[in-house]
C-alpha positions as CSV (number, residue, x, y, z in Angstrom):
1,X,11.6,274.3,-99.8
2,X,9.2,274.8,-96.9
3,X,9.3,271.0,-96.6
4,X,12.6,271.0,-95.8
5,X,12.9,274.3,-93.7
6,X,10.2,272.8,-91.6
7,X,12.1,269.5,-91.3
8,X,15.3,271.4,-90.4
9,X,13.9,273.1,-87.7
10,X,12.2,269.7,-86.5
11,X,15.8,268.4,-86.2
12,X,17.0,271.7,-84.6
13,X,14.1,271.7,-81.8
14,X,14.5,268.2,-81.4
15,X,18.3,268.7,-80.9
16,X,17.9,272.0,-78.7
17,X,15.5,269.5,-76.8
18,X,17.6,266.9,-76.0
19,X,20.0,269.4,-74.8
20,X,17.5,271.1,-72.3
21,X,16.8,267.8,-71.6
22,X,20.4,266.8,-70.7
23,X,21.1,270.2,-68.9
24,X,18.1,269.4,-66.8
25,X,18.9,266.3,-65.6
26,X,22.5,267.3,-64.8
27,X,20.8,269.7,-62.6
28,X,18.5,267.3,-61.4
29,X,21.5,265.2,-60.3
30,X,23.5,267.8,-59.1
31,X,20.9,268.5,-56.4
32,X,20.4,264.9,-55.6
33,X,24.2,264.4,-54.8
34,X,24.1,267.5,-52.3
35,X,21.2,265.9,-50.5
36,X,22.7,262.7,-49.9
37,X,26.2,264.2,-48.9
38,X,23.8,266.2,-46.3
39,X,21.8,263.2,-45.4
40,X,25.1,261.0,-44.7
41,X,26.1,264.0,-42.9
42,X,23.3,264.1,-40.9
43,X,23.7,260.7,-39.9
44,X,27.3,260.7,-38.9
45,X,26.3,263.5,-36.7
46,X,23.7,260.9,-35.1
47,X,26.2,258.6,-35.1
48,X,28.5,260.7,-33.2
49,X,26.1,261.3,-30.7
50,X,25.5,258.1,-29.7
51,X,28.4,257.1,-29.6
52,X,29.3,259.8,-26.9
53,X,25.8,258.8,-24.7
54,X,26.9,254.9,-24.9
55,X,30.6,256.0,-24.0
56,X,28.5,258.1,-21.0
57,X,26.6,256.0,-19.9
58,X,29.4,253.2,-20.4
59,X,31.4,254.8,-18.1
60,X,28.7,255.7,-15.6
61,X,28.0,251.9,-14.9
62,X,31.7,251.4,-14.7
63,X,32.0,254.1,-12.0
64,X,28.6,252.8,-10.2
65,X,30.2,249.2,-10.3
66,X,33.4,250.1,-9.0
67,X,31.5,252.2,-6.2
68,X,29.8,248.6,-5.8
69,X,33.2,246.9,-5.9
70,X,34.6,248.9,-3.5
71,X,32.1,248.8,-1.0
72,X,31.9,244.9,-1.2
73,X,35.6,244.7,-0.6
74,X,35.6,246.5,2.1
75,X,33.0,244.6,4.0
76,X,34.9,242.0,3.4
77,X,37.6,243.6,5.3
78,X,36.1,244.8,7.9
79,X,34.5,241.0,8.2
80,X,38.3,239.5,8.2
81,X,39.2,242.2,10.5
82,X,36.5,241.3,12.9
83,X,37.5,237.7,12.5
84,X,40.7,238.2,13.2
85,X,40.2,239.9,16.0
86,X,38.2,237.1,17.8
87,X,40.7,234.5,16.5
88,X,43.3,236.6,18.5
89,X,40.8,236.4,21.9
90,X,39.8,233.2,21.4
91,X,43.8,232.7,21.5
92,X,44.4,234.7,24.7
93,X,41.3,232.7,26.5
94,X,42.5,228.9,25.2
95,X,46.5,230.4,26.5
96,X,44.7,231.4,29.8
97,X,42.9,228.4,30.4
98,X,45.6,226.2,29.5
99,X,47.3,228.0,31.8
100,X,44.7,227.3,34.5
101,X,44.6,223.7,33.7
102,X,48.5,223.2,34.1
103,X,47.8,225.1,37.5
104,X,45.2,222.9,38.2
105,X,46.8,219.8,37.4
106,X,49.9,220.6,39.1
107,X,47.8,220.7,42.3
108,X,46.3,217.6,41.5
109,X,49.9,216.2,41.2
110,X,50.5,217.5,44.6
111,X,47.3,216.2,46.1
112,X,47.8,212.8,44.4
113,X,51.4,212.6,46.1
114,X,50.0,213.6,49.3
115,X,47.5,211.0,49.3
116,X,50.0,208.3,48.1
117,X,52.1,208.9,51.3
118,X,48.7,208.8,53.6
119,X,47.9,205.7,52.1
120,X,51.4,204.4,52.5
121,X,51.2,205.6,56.2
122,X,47.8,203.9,56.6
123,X,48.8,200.8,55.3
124,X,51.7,200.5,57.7
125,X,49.8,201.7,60.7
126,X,47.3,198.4,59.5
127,X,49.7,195.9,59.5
128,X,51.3,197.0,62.9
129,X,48.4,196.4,64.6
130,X,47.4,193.8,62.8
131,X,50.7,192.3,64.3
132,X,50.2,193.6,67.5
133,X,46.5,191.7,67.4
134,X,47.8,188.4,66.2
135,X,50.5,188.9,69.5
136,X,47.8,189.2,71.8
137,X,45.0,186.8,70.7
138,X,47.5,184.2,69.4
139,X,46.0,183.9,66.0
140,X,47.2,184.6,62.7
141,X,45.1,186.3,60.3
142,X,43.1,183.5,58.4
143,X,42.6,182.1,61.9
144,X,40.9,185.1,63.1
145,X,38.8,185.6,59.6
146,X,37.6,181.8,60.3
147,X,36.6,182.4,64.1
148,X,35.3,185.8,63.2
149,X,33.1,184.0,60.5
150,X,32.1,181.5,62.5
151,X,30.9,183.8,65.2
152,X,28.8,185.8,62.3
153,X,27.4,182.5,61.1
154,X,26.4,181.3,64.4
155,X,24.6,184.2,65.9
156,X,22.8,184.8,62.6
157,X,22.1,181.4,61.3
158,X,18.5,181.3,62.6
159,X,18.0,184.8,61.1
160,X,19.8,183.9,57.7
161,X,17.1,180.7,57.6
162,X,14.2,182.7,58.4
163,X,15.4,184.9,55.5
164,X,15.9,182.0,53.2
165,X,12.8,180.6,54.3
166,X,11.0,183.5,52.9
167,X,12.4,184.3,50.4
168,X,11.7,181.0,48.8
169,X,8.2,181.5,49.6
170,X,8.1,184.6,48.4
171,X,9.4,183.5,45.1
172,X,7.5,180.3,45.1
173,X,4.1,182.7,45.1
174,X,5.8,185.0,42.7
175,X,6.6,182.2,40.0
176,X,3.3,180.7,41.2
177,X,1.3,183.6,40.5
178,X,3.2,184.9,37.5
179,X,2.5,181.1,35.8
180,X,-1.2,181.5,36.3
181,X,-1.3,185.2,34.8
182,X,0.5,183.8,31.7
183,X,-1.9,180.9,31.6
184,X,-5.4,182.7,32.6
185,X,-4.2,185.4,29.5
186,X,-3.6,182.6,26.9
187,X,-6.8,180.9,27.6
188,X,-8.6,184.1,28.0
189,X,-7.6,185.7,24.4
190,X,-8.0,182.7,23.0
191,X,-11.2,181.2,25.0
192,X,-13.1,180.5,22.2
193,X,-14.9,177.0,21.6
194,X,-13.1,174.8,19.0
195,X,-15.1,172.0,19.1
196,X,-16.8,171.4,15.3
197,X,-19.1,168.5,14.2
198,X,-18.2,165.4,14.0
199,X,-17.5,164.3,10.6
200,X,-20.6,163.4,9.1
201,X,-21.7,160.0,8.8
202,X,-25.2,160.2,7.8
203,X,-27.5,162.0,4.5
204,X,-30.5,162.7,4.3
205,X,-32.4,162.2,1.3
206,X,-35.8,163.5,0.2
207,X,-37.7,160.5,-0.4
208,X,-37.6,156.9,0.6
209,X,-38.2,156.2,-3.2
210,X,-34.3,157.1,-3.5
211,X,-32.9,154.0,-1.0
212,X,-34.5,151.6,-3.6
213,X,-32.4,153.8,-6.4
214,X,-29.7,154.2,-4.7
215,X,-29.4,150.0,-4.1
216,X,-30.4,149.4,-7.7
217,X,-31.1,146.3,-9.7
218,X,-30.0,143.4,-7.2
219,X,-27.9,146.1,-5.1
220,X,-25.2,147.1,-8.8
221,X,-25.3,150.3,-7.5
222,X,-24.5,150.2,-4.1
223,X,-21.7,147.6,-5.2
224,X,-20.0,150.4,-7.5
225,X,-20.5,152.9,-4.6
226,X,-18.9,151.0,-2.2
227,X,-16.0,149.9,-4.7
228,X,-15.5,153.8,-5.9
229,X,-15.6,154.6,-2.6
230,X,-13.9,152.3,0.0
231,X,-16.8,153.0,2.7
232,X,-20.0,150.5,4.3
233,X,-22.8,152.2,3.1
234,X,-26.0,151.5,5.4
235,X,-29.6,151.7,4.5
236,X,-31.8,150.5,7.7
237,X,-35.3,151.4,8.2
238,X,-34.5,154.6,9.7
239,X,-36.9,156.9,7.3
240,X,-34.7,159.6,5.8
241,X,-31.4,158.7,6.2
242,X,-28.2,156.7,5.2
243,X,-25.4,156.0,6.9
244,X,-21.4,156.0,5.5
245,X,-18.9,154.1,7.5
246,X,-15.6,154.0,7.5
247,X,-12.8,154.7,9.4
248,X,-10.7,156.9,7.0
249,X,-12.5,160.6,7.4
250,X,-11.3,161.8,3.9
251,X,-13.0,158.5,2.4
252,X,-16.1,159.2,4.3
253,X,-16.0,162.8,3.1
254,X,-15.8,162.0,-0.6
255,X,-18.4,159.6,-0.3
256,X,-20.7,161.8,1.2
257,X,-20.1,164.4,-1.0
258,X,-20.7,162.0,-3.8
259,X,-23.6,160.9,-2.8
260,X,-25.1,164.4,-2.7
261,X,-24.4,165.1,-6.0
262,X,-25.7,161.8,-7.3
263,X,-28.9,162.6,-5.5
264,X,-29.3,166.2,-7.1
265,X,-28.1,164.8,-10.2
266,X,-30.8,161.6,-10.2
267,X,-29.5,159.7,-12.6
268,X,-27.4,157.0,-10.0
269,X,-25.7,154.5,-12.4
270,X,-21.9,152.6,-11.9
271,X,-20.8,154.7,-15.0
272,X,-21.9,157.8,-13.5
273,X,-20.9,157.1,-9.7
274,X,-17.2,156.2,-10.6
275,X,-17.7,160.0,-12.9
276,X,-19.2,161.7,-9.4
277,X,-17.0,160.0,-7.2
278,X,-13.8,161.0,-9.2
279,X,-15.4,164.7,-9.2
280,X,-15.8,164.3,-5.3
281,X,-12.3,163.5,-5.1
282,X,-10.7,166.1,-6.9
283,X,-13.5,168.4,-4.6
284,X,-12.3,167.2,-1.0
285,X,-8.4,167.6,-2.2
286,X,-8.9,171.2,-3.2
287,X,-10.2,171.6,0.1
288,X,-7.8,170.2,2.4
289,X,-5.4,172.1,0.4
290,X,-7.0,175.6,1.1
291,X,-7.7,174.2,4.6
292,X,-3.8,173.3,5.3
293,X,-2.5,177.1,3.4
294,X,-5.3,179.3,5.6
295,X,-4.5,177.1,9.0
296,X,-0.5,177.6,8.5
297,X,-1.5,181.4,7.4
298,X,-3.9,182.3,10.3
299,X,-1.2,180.4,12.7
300,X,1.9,182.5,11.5
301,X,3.8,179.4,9.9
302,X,5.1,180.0,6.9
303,X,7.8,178.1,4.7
304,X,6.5,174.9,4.7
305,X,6.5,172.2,2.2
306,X,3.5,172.7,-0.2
307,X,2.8,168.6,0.0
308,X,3.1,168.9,3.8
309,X,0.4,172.0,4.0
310,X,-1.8,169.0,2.1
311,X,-1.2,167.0,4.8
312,X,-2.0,169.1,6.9
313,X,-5.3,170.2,5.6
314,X,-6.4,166.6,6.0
315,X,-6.6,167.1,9.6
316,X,-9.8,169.3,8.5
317,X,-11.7,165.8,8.4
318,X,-10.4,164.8,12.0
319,X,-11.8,164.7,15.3
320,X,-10.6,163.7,18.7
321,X,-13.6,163.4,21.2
322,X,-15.7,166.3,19.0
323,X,-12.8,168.3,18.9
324,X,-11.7,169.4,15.3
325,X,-7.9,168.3,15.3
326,X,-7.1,171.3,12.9
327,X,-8.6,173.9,14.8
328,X,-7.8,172.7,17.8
329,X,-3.6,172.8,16.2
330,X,-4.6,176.1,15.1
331,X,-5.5,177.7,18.4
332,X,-2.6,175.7,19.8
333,X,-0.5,177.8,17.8
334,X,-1.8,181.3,18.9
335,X,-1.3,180.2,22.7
336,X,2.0,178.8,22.5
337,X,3.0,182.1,20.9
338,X,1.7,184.5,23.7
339,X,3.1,182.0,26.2
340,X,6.3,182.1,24.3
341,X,6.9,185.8,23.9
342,X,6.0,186.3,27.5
343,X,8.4,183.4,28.4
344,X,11.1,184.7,26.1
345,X,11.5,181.5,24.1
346,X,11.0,180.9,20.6
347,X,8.1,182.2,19.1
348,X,8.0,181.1,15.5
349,X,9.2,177.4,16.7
350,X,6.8,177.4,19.5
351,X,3.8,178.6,16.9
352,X,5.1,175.4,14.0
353,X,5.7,172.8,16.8
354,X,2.1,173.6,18.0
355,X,0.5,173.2,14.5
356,X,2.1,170.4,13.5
357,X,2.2,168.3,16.7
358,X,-0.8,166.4,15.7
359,X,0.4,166.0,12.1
360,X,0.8,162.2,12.2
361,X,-3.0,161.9,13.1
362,X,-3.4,162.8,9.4
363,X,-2.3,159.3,7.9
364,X,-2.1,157.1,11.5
365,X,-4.5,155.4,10.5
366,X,-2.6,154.4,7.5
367,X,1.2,153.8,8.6
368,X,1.6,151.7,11.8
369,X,3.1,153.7,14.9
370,X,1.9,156.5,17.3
371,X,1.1,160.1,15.8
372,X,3.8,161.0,17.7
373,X,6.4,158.7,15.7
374,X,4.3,159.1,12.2
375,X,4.5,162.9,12.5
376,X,8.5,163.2,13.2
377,X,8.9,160.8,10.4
378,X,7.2,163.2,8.5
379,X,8.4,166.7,9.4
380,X,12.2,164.9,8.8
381,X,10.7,163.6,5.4
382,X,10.4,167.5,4.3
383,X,13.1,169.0,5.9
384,X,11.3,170.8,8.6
385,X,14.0,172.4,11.5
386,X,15.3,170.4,13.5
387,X,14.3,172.9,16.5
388,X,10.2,172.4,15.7
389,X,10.8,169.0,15.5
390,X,11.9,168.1,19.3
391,X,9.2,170.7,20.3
392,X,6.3,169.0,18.9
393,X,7.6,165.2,19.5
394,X,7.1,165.7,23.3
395,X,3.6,166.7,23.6
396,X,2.8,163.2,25.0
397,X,6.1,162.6,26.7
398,X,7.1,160.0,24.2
399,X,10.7,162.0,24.0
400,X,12.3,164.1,26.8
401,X,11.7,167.9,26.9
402,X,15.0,169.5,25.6
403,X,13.7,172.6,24.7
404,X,11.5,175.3,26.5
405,X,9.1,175.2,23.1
406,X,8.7,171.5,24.3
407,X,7.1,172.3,27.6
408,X,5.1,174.9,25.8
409,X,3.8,173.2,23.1
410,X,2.5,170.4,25.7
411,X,1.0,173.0,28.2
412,X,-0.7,174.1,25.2
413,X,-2.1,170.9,24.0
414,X,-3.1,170.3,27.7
415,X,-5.2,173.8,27.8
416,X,-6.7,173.4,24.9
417,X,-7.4,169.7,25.2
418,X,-8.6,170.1,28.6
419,X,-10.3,173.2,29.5
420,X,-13.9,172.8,29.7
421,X,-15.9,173.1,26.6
422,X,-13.1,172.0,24.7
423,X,-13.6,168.6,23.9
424,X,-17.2,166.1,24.2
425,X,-17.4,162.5,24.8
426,X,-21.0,160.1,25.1
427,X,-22.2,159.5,28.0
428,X,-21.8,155.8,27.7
429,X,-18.2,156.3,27.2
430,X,-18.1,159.1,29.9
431,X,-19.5,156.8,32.3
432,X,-17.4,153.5,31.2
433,X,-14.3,155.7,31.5
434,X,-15.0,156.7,34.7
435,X,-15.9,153.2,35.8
436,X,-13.0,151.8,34.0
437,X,-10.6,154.6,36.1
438,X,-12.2,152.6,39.0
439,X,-12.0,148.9,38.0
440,X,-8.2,149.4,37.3
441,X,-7.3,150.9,40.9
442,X,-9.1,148.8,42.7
443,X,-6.9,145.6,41.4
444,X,-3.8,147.1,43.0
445,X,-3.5,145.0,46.3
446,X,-3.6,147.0,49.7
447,X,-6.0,149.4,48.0
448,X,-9.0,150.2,50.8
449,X,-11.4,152.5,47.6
450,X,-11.0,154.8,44.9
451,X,-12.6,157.5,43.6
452,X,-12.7,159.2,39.6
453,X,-13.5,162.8,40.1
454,X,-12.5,165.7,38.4
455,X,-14.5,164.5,35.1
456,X,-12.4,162.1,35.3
457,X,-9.6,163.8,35.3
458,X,-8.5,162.2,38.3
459,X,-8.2,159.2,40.6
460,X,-7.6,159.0,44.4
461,X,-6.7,155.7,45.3
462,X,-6.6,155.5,49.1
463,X,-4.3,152.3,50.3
464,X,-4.5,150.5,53.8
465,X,-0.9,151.8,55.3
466,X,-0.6,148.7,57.5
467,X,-0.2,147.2,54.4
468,X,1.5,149.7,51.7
469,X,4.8,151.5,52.8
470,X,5.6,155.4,51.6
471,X,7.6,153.3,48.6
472,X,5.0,150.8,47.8
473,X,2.2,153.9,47.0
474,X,5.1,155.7,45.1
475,X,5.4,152.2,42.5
476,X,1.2,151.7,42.7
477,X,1.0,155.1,41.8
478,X,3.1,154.9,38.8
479,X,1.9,151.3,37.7
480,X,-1.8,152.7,38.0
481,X,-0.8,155.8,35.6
482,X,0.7,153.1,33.3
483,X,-1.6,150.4,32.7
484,X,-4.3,153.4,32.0
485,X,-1.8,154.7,29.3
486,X,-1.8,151.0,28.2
487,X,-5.5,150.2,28.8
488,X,-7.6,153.6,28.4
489,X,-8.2,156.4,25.6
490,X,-8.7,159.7,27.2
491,X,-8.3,163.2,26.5
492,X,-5.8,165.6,28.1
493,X,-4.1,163.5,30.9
494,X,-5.3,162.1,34.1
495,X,-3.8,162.4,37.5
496,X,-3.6,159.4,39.4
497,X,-3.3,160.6,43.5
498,X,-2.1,157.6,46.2
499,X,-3.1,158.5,49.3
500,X,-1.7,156.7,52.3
501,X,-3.2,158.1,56.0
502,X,-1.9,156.9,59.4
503,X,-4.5,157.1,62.0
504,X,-4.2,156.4,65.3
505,X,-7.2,156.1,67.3
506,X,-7.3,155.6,71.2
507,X,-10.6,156.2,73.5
508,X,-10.7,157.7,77.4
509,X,-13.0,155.8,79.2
């Protein structure tokens, strides 16, 4: 019974306990709710509030801009105001000055018309007395103009001579004096010596044991040389030394370079000389290659044929009377182009005619003809111009000058040719020259003597006038200059001078 009383009031208080329970939490959330609806009241208070300071301050930027606006628009106004205003002035001045000029020019009209009629009135006064003069003197008016001429002319021919006398003086000296200031800077800049060794010919060697090895077994090895080669190769008694001969300078060159090496080397056998000699070949090429591209690049050529700047280069090995023939073209071409800008011609044809004038010398002694002849032939052969042609080909006179680069290019050749220094020359061929300037002179008939001075640069030939005339010296002169041409080798060119004297000798007694 207990049991179950105690059991019934477990269910009871368990049952009154889930009621509490349930009242409480109604409570519970009853309370909650009214918070929230105060909370979300609260914030569309907030909410309300900003809005209104965003919609302030919204509108207090709009007012502050269109105070902005407003201010900007009208300094504008006043701006196109102010514009206007000077348009409008500048509009009154351009109306009054137009005004002025149509003022102005309506004078002008009137002056112009008043000067028309003077002239008019002029003109006619003119021809009335230039009828009224023709009445009295009898002459029309080209009559008059003739006498009146004549008159001028006759009292002031001697003064108009005088006048015309020195004024050709004057511009003799002038053109005189401006030539030699062209010619004194030229040689001046470009003073210095040119002249390089002559090609060598001879090599020494150490020991006189190396002519017997050089020879070899019953002279094998000079024969091979020789063969390889193409040059004379002389061993004489002289201790120290052997000589190379030939007349080709590149053939001398690779044989002497050959040579060398076969001495440093020792072993001097036919296999191994035609093995050095092909070596020495190959050598000398490669340098008359860089010799021909730095002379046309130090002498301002450029352009030219690569197998024409080889030829060139070959005239490294040449020499005319001591004087290297490529740095003697070399320097050629610096003078001709100072003497060509100061002369206004040509300059890059004057500087190419100049360094290739000798060209031919670079294979004459290989084709027939003159240097002169070879070297066209040559410059045609690779398409040089046409222009550097004709001013190199008459260096010697061989062709006609028909440029001014002509003339230049030989005034050049003839200063550096034949300034002192330049070139050298043996005595014995010094002396025979000289001698030789003599012997052909003195076979002219009617010559009295004859004299080589100047360094042989020159020969006076002084003729008996009783029997020479003035026209007779002029041919001797010229047949002298030509049989030396013919006869002689010389550098530069040589003056020949006839000299023919009348004197006529009485005595008081």
């Amino acid at each position: 019974m207990s049991f179950k009383v105690i059991l019934v009031l477990l269910v009871l208080s368990g049952l009154i306990g889930i009621a509490v329970g349930y009242f409480l939490r109604w409570l519970v959330a009853l309370g909650k709710r009214g918070s929230m609806e105060l909370e979300i009241k609260q914030k569309m208070l907030e909410a309300q509030e900003e809005a209104k300071r965003i919609t302030q301050e919204a509108e207090n930027k709009v007012k502050e801009t269109l105070e902005s606006l407003k201010g900007e628009l009208k300094e504008k106004e006043d701006h196109v105001k102010r514009g206007e205003e000077r348009l409008i002035q500048k509009e009154e001045t351009f109306e009054k000055r137009r005004s002025d000029v149509e003022k102005e020019a309506e004078g002008l009209k009137t002056k112009a018309e008043e000067i028309r009629a003077l002239k008019e009135r002029t003109e006619a006064i003119n021809e009335e007395r230039k009828v009224e003069l023709e009445k009295v003197s009898n002459l029309n008016r080209e009559e008059a103009k003739d006498e009146l001429i004549k008159l001028v002319e006759k009292d002031s021919e001697e003064d108009i001579m005088i006048r015309l006398q020195k004024l050709e003086v004057e511009g003799r000296e002038r053109l005189d004096r401006k030539a030699k200031e062209i010619l004194t800077s030229s040689i001046h800049r470009l003073g210095n010596s040119v002249i390089d060794d002559v090609m060598a010919t001879s090599i020494q060697i150490p020991s006189e044991e190396l002519k017997g090895k050089i020879i070899g077994k019953e002279g094998r090895n000079i024969k091979a040389f020789e063969r390889a080669t193409g040059v004379d190769v002389i061993i004489d008694d002289t201790p120290g030394t052997i000589t190379l001969s030939s007349y080709d300078p590149i053939r001398r060159q690779i044989a002497r370079v050959a040579l060398e090496n076969l001495i440093i080397d020792g072993r001097i056998q036919p296999a191994k000389i035609e093995e050095v000699v092909e070596k020495a070949k190959n050598e000398i090429n490669k340098i008359v290659k860089e010799k021909g591209e730095q002379a046309a690049y130090e002498s301002g050529v450029h352009g030219l044929d690569p197998r024409l700047i080889q030829i060139l280069g070959r005239l490294h090995f040449r020499t005319s009377y001591g004087q290297n023939v490529l740095y003697h073209s070399v320097e050629m071409a610096h003078i001709a182009a100072i003497m060509a800008e100061e002369l206004g011609a040509n300059v890059q044809v004057a500087r190419a005619g100049a360094l290739l004038h000798d060209i031919g010398k670079a294979v004459d002694h290989e084709v027939q003809g003159t240097h002169v002849e070879i070297g066209r032939r040559i410059l045609q052969k690779f398409g040089v111009d046409e222009e550097v042609i004709k001013a190199m080909q008459a260096h010697h006179e061989e062709y006609p000058y028909e440029t001014p680069e002509a003339i230049i290019v030989q005034v050049t050749d003839a200063i550096s040719g034949g300034r002192p220094g330049a070139r050298r020359d043996t005595v014995e061929n010094y002396l025979k020259r000289l001698e030789d300037l003599e012997t052909i002179a003195n076979q002219h008939k009617g010559v009295e003597k004859s004299y080589a001075i100047q360094a042989g640069r020159e020969i006076r030939v002084f003729v008996n006038p009783t029997e020479v005339t003035d026209i007779e010296a002029k041919k001797m002169a010229r047949e002298i200059a030509l049989q030396i041409e013919n006869e002689l080798k010389y550098p530069g060119e040589i003056k020949v001078n006839v000299i023919r004297e009348n004197r006529v000798i009485e005595f008081a007694r």
